[in-house]
C-alpha positions as a Markdown table, in Angstrom:
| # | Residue | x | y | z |
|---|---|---|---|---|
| 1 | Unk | -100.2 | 25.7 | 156.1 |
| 2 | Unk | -102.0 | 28.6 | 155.3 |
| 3 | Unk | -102.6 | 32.0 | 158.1 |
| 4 | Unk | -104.9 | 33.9 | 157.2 |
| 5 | Unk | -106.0 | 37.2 | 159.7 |
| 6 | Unk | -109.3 | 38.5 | 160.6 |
| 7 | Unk | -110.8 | 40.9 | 162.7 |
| 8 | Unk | -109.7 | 41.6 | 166.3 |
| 9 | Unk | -111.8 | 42.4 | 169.3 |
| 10 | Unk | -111.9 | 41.0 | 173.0 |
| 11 | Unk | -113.7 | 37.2 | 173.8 |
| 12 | Unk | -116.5 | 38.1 | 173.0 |
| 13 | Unk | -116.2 | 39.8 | 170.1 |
| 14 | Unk | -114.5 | 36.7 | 168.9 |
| 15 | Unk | -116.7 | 34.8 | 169.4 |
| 16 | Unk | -119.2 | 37.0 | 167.4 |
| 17 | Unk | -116.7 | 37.0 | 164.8 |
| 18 | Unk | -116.6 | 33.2 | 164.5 |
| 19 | Unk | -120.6 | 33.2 | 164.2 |
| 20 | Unk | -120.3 | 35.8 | 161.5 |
| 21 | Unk | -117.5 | 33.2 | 159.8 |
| 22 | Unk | -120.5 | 30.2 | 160.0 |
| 23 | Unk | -122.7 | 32.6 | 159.0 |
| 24 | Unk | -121.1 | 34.2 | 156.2 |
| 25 | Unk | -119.5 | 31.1 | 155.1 |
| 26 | Unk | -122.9 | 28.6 | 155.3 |
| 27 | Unk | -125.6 | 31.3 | 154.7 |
| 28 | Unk | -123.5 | 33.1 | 151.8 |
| 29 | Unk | -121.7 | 30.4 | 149.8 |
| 30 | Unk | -124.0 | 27.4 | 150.6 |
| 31 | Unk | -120.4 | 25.7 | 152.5 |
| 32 | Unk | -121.0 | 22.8 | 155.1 |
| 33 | Unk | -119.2 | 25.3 | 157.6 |
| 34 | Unk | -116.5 | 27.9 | 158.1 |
| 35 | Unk | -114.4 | 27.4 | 155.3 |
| 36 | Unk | -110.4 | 27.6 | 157.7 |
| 37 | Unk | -109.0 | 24.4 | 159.3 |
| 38 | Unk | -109.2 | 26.1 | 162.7 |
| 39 | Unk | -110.2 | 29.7 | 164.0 |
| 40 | Unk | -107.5 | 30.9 | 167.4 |
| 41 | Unk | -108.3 | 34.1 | 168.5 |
| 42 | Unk | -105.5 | 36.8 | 170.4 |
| 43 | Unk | -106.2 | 34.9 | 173.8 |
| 44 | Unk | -105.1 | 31.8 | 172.0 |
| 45 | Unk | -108.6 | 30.1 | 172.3 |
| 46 | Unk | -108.9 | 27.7 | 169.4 |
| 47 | Unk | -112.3 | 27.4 | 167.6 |
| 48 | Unk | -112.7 | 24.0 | 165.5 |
| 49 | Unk | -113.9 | 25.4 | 161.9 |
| 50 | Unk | -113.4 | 22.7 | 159.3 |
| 51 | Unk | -111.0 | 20.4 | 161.6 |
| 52 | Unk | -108.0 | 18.5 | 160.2 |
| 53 | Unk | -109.8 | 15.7 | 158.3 |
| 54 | Unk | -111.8 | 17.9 | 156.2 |
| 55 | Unk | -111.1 | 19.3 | 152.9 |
| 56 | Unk | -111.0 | 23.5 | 153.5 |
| 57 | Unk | -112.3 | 26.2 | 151.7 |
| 58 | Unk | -109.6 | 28.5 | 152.1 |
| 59 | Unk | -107.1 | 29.3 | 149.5 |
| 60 | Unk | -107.8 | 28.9 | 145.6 |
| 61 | Unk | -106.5 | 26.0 | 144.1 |
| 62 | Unk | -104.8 | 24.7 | 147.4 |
| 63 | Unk | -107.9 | 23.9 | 149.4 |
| 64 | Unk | -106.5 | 20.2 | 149.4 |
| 65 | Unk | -103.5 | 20.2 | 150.1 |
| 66 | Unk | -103.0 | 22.3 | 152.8 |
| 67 | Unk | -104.7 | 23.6 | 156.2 |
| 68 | Unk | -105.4 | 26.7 | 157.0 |
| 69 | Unk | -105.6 | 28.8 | 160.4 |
| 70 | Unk | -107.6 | 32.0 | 160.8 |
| 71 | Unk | -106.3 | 33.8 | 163.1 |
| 72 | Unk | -108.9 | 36.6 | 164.5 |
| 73 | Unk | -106.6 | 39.6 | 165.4 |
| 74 | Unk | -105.0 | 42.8 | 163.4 |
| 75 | Unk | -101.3 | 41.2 | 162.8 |
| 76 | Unk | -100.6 | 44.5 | 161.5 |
| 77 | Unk | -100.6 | 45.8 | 164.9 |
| 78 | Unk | -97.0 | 43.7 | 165.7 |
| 79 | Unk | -95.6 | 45.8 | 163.1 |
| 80 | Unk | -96.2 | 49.6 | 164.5 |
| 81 | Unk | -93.9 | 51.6 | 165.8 |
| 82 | Unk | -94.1 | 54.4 | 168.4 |
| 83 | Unk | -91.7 | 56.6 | 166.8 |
| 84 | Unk | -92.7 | 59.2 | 164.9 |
């Protein structure tokens, strides 16, 4: 399993991000779609990218052997602290 992170934003941002995935993904590499398993955004909505039965387009040299999860938020965030 692979996680990759992406951009972060409310619904519907996230949804405009997924479109940009397809788009990016189809339009700029020529790919049959977004090139992640599965897209889940902060809300934990779940956007079917590639699925679980295709082959991914994801990590180099372990596209087929593993899936991989996008998920569309700034994981760096978690990691903050409020002290100075």
């Amino acid at each position: 399993m692979f996680i990759h992170h992406g951009a972060s934003g409310s619904k519907a941002e996230c949804t405009n991000v997924v479109k940009n995935y397809q788009n990016y993904h189809m339009g700029g590499h020529g790919w049959a779609g977004i090139g992640y398993s599965i897209v889940v955004d902060k809300d934990g909505n779940v956007y079917e990218a590639r699925g679980w039965n295709e082959i991914g387009a994801h990590t180099y040299g372990y596209n087929s052997v593993g899936l991989a999860i996008c998920v569309i938020d700034d994981l760096r965030i978690a990691y903050r602290t409020t002290t100075p």
